[in-house]
C-alpha positions in Angstrom: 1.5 -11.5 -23.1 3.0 -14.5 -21.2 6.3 -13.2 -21.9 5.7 -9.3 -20.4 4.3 -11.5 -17.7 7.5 -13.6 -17.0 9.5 -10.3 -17.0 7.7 -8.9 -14.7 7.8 -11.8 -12.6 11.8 -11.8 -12.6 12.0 -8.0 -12.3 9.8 -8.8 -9.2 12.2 -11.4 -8.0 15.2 -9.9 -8.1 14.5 -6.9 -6.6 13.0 -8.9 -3.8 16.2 -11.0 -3.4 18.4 -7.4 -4.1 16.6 -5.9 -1.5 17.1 -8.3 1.0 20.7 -8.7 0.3 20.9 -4.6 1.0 18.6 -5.1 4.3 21.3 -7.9 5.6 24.0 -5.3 4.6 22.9 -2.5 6.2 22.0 -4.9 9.3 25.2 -5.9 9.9 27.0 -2.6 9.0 24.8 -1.5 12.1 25.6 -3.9 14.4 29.5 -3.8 13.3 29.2 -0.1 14.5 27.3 -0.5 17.7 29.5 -3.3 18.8 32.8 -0.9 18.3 30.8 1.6 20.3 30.0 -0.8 23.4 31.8 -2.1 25.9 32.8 -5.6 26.0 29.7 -7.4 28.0 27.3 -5.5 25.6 28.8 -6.6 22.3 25.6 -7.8 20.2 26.1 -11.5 18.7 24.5 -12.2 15.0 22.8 -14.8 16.2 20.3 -14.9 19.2 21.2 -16.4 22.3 20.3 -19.7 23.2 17.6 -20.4 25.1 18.2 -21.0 29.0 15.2 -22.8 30.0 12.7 -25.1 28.4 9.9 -22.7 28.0 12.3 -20.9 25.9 12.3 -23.6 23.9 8.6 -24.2 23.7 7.3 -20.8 24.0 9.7 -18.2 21.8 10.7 -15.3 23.5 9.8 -12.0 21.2 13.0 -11.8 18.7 11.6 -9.0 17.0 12.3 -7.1 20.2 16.0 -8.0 20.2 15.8 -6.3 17.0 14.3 -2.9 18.1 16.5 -2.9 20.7 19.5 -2.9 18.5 18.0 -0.3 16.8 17.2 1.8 19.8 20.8 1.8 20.8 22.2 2.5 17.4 20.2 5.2 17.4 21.2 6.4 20.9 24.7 5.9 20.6 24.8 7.3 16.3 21.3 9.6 16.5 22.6 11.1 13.4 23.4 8.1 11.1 21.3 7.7 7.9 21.5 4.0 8.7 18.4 3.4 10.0 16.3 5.6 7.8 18.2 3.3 4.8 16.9 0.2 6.2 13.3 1.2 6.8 13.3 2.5 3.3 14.9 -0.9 2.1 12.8 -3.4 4.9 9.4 -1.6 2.9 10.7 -1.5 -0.9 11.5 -5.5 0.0 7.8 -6.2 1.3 6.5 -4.2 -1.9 8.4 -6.5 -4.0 7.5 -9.5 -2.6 4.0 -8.5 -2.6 4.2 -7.8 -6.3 6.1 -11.1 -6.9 3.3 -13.2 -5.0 0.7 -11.0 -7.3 2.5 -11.6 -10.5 3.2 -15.2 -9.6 -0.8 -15.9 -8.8 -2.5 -18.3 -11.3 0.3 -19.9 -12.4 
């Protein structure tokens, strides 16, 4: 039983580490696309920017925002690109599996 139990667990880790190797992919097949689209003083950076006042520093600014707008301009500029869809599908298969790897991974 401890070994179906192991499996599982590494089935469950991998497709938790796959997943987010596909999500980072995707990602930055996204923002490669968006940036060839835009014009120079839009260009999206990898990184966030750095912060430009001390309550930046202290209080953080929303990044997941930075993040939907990327997405809302992708989608503006490329409405018919699957790419978004694929990451959505690949952002909740990767929560799934790292749910099931914390629930195979309890009590040990």
């Amino acid at each position: 039983m401890e070994l179906v139990a192991n499996l599982v667990y590494w089935i469950f880790g991998a497709c938790a580490v796959a997943g987010l190797g596909a999500i980072a992919f995707l990602w930055e097949r996204m923002r490669r696309e968006l940036n060839l689209a835009l014009p120079a003083k839009q260009k999206i950076s990898i990184y966030p920017s750095l912060p430009k006042a001390l309550r930046e520093i202290v209080v953080r600014p929303n990044d997941l925002g930075r993040f939907v707008n990327v997405l809302d301009q992708y989608e503006g500029l490329y409405p018919d690109s699957s790419l978004p869809k694929k990451l959505a599908v690949g952002i909740v298969a990767w929560i799934l599996c790292f749910m099931g790897l914390l629930a195979t991974g309890v009590g040990r």
